[in-house]
C-alpha positions as CSV (number, residue, x, y, z in Angstrom):
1,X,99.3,47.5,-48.2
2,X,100.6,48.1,-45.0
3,X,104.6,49.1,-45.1
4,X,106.2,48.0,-42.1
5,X,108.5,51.0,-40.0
6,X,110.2,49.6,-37.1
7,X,111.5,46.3,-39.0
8,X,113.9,48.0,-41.5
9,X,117.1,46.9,-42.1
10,X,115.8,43.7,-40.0
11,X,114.0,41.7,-42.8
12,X,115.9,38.8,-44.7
13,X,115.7,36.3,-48.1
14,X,116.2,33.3,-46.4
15,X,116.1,30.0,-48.3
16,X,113.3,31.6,-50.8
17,X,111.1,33.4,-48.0
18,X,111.6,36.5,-46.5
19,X,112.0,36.7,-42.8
20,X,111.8,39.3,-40.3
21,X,114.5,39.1,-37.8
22,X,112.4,40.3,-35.2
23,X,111.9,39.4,-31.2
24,X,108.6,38.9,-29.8
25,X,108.2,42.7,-27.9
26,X,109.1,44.0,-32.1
27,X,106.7,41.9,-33.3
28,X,104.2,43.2,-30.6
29,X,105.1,46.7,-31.6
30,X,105.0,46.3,-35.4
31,X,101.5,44.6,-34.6
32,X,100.2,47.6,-33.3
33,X,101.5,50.1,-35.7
34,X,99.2,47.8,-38.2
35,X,96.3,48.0,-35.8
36,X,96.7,51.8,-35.9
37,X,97.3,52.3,-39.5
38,X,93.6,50.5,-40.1
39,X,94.6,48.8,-43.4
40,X,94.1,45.4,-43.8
41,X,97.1,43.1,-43.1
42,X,98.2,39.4,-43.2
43,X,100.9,38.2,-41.1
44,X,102.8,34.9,-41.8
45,X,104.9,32.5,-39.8
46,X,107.7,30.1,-41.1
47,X,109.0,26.8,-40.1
48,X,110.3,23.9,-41.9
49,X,107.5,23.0,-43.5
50,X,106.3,26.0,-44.5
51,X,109.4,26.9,-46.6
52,X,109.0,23.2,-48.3
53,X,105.6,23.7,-49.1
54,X,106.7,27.3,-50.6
55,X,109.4,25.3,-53.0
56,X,107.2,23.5,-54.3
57,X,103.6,26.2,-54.4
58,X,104.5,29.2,-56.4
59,X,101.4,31.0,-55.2
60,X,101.6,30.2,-51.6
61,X,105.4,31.7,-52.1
62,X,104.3,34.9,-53.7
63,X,101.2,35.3,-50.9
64,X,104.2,34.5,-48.1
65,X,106.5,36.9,-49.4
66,X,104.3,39.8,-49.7
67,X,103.1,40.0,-46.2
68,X,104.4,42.7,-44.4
69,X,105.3,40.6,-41.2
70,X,107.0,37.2,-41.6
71,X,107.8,35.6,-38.1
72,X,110.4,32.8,-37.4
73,X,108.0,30.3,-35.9
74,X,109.9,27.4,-35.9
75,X,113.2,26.5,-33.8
76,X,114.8,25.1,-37.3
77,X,114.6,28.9,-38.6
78,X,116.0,30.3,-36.1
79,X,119.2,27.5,-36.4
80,X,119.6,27.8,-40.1
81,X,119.1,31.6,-40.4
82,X,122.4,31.8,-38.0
83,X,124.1,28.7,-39.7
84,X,123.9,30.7,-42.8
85,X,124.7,34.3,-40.7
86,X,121.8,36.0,-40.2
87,X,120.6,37.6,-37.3
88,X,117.4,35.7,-36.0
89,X,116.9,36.6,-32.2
90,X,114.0,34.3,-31.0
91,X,110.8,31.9,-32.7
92,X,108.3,34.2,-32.8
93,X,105.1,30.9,-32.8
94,X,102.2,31.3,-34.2
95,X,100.6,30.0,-30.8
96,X,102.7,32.6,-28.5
97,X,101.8,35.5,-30.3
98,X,98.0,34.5,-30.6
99,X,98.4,34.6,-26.8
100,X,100.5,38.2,-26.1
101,X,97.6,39.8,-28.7
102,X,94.7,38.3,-27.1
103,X,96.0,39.8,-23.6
104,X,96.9,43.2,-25.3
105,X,93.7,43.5,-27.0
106,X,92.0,43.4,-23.8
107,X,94.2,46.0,-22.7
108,X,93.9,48.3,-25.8
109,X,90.0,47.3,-26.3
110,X,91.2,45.6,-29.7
111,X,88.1,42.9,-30.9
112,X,89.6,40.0,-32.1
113,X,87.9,37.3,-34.3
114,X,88.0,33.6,-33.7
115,X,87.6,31.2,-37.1
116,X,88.4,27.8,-37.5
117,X,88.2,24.3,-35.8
118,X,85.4,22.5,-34.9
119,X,82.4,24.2,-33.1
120,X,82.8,22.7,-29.6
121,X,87.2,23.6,-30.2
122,X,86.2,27.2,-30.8
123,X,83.7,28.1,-28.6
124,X,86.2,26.7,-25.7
125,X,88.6,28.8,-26.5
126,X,86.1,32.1,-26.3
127,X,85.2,30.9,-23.2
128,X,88.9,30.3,-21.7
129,X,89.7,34.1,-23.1
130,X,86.4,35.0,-21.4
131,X,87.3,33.9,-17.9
132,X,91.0,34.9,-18.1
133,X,90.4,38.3,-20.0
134,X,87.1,39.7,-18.3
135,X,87.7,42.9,-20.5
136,X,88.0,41.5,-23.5
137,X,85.5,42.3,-26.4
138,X,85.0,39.1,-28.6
139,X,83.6,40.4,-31.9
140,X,82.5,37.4,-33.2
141,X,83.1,33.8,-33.5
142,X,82.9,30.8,-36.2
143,X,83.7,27.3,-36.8
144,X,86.4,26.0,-40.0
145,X,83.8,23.6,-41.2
146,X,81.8,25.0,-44.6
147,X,81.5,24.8,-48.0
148,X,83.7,26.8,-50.6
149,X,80.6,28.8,-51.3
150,X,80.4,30.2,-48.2
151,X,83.5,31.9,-48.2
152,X,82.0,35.4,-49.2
153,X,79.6,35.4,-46.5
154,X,82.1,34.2,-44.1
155,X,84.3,37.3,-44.9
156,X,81.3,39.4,-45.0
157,X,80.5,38.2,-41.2
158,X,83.8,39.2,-40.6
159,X,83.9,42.7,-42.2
160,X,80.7,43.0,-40.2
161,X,81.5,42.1,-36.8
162,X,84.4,45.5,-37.1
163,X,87.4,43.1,-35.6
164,X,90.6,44.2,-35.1
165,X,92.4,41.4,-35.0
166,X,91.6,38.0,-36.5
167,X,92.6,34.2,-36.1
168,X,92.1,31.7,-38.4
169,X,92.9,28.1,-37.4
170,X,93.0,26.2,-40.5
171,X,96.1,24.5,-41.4
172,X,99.0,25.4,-44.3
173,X,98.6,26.5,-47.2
174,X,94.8,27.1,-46.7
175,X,94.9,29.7,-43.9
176,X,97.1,31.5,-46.0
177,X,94.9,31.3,-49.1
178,X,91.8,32.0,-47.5
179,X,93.1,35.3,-45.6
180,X,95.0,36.4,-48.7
181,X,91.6,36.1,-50.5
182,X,89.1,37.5,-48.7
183,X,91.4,40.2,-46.6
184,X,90.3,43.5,-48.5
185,X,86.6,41.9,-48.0
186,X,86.9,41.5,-44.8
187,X,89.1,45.1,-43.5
188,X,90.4,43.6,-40.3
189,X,93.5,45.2,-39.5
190,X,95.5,42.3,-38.8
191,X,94.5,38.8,-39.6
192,X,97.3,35.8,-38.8
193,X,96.8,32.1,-39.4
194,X,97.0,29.8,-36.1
195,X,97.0,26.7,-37.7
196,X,96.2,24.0,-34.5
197,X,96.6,26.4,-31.7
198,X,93.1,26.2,-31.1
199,X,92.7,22.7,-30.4
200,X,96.4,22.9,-28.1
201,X,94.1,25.9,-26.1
202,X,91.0,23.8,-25.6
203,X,93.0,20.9,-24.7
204,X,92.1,18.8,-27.4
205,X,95.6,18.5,-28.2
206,X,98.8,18.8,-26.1
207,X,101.8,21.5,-26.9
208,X,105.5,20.1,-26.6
209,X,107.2,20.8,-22.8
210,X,109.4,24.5,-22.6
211,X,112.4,22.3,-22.9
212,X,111.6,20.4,-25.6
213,X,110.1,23.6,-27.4
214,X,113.6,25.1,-27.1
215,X,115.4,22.6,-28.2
216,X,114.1,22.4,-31.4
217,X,111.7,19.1,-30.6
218,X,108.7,20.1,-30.5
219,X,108.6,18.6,-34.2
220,X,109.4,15.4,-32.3
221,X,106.8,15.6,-29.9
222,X,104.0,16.3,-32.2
223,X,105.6,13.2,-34.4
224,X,105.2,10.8,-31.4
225,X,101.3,12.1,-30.7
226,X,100.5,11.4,-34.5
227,X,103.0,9.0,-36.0
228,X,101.3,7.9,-39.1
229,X,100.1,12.0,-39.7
230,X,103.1,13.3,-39.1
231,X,105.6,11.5,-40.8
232,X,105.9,12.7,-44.3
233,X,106.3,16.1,-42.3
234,X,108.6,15.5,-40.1
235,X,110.6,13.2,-41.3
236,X,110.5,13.7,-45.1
237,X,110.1,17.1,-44.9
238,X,113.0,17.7,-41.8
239,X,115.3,16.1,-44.2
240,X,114.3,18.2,-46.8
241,X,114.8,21.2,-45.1
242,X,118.0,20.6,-44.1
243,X,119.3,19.5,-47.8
244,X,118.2,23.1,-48.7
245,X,119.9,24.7,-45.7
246,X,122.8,22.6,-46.6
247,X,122.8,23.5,-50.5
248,X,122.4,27.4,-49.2
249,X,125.3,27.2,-47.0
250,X,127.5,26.0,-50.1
251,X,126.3,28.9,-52.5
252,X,126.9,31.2,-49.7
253,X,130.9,30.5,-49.5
């Protein structure tokens, strides 16, 4: 496994996940350390939800917490990792970074892989990285649709295609599953889950406003797109969070 250098000193056990308290440019330098080193890697976000379903998925909490980069996605971590006195600088989204690495791997000639969504979602977004990113080397692409069976083959594709970096837009805990699973299979350097960002990319979907993002609504936003979906997640699971932020600030004094 990987062993992360420049995050020392800067990773965190916050509310039964660890967290690295790292800005985006760290992030994008820690990336690139794993790219170098060649050894396959999963990288992790955290938000809300994620550290609910953790509480209750052993497994998912084990596969989260061995990952050698952990990212404060969401705005909520970012507020209860101060109100409980750590140092978290910025989110680091899922969405955002996808973004800086697809730019830097044009730069650095990086080959990233695309997996997940539907067929038309996926092959939009190759296309949009196309025309922004005329350097860019795609090594491959693939729909999320397919049978369990598959998976091996999938991952063998993968291995196949010698990626650099890869993306896999299911949602949680599956993305982290799947990557967790097949990751020595496949021996891309650095694979991350992007949960929806492909259909927010294609435009199948629309992404909060900045300000909203910022002020920790995007949650909101998403809510009011997808009421019935989104309750039990936002709601629910908002309230949930903050009982466990609240039960952590007690223990803590």
């Amino acid at each position: 496994m990987y062993v992360a250098e420049g995050n020392i000193g800067k990773r965190v056990e916050f509310l039964g996940s660890q967290l690295d308290c790292l800005t985006m440019s760290e992030t994008i330098e820690e990336v690139e350390r794993i790219v170098e080193s060649r050894i396959p890697t999963q990288h992790v976000v955290i938000n809300a939800n994620k550290v609910n379903l953790m509480a209750k998925n052993p497994e998912l909490k084990a596969i989260v917490n061995d990952c050698p980069l952990i990212n404060a996605d969401g705005q909520s971590i970012v507020w209860a990792g101060r109100i409980l006195g750590y140092d978290v600088p910025e989110r680091v989204t899922g969405i955002d970074l996808f973004s800086e690495l697809v730019a830097l791997a044009a730069e650095k000639g990086w080959r990233p892989f695309y997996f997940g969504a539907t067929e038309e979602i996926v092959e939009a977004v190759v296309a949009k990285h196309r025309e922004e990113y005329p350097d860019l080397e795609i090594a491959g692409y693939r729909n999320g649709y397919f049978d369990e069976s598959e998976s091996l083959s999938i991952a063998e594709q993968i291995r196949d295609s010698k990626a650099d970096l890869l993306f896999v837009a299911f949602s949680s805990p599956q993305k982290e599953f799947w990557i967790n699973e097949y990751k020595d299979v496949m021996k891309v350097p650095f694979a991350m889950g992007v949960g929806g960002s492909f259909d927010v990319l294609a435009g199948k979907t629309k992404r909060a406003p900045v300000w909203m993002q910022k002020s920790g609504l995007e949650w909101f936003y998403r809510f009011i797109q997808e009421p019935r979906r989104m309750f039990s997640r936002s709601v629910k699971g908002n309230a949930s969070f903050l009982f466990k932020v609240g039960k952590a600030k007690m223990h803590r004094h």
